[in-house]
N, C-alpha and C positions, 0 to 999 in steps of 0.2 A: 804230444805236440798239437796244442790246437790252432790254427790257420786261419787269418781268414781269404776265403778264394770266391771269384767268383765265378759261377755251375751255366757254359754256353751251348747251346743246343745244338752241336755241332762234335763229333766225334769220330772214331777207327773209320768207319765207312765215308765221311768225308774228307781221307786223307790225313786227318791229325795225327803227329806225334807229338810224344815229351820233349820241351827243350825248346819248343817253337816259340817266336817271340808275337805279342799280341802288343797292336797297334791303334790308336785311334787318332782321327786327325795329323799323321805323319810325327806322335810323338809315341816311344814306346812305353806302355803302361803294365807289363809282365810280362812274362811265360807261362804257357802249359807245362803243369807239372802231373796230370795224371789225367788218362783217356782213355774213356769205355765206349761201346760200340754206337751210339748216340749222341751221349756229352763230352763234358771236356771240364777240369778244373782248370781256371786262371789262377796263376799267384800271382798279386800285384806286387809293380817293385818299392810301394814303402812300405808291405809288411817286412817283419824282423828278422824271417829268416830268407829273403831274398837278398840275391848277389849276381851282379851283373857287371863282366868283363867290362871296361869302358876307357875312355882315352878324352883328353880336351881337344875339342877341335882347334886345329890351325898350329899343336904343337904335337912336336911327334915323339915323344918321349915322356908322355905322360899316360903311361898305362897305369889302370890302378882297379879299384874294386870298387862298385857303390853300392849301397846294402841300406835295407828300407828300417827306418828310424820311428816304433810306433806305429804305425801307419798315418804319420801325419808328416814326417819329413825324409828327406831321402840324404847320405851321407858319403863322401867318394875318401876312400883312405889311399895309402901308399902310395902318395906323390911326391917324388925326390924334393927335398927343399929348393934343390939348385936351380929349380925351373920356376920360372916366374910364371906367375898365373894373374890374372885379374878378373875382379867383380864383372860379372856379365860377361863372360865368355863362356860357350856353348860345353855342354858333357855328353859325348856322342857315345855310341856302342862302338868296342875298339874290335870288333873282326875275329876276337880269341877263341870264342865259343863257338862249337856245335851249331848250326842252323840259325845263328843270328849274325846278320850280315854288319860289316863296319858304318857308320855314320845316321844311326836311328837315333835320333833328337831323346836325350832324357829329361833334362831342363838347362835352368840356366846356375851359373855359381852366384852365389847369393852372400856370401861370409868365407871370409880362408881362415882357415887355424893354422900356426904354427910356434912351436917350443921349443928354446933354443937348444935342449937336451936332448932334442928327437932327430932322425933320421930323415923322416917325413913328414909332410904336413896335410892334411885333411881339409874338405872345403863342404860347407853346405849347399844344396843346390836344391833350388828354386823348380817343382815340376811348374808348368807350361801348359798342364791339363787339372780341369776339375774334376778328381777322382769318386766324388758326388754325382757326378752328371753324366755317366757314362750310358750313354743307348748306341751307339756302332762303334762297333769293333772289326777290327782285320784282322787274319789271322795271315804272316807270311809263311808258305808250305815250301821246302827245298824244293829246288828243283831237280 
């Protein structure tokens, strides 16, 4: 499996574990997924094997999965069709996960899919950060 992460200078002795979610400018841009006594792997969330519990803001029944497309787009699946959604509403962190708290901004919804033979419909979303231009990062630590 090759990944790509990116290596923060920050590790076991400053508190890191796996699982934590990595921030920058108040929007979420991965998790630590491995940490040795110094560093820290990032997985961003539009590599392909990321997944990230999450929910649309302002509706409460829209828990689903979003999971990084390429690493050029990010994709939110298992959204009941029954719930109406619209372009530009927010894709927050729904609170399911380990150590990542509900309402960390992912982006915005950008495209919805939906088939009338499906169950569910999937929406594209828009990240809010340029994953190019990353120089600070936060890291949230449980408390």
């Amino acid at each position: 499996m090759d990944l790509q992460v990116y290596i923060i200078d920050k590790g076991e002795v400053d508190g890191l574990i796996e699982g934590l979610p990595v921030i920058t400018q108040g929007f979420l841009i991965g998790k630590i997924i491995k940490v040795d006594k110094y560093t820290a792997q990032v997985l961003p969330i539009t590599e392909n094997h990321s997944l990230v519990a999450s929910t649309i803001q302002n509706y409460s029944k829209t828990s689903g999965l979003v999971k990084g497309e390429y690493n050029l787009s990010l994709l939110m699946e298992l959204i009941l069709k029954d719930i109406e959604i619209k372009v530009g509403d927010l894709v927050i962190t729904s609170g399911l996960e380990n150590n990542i708290p509900r309402g960390l901004i992912i982006g915005q919804i950008e495209k919805i899919t939906s088939q009338p033979e499906e169950l569910y419909q999937k929406v594209q979303i828009n990240s809010l950060v340029s994953f190019k231009k990353l120089n600070i990062l936060t890291i949230l630590l449980p408390n």
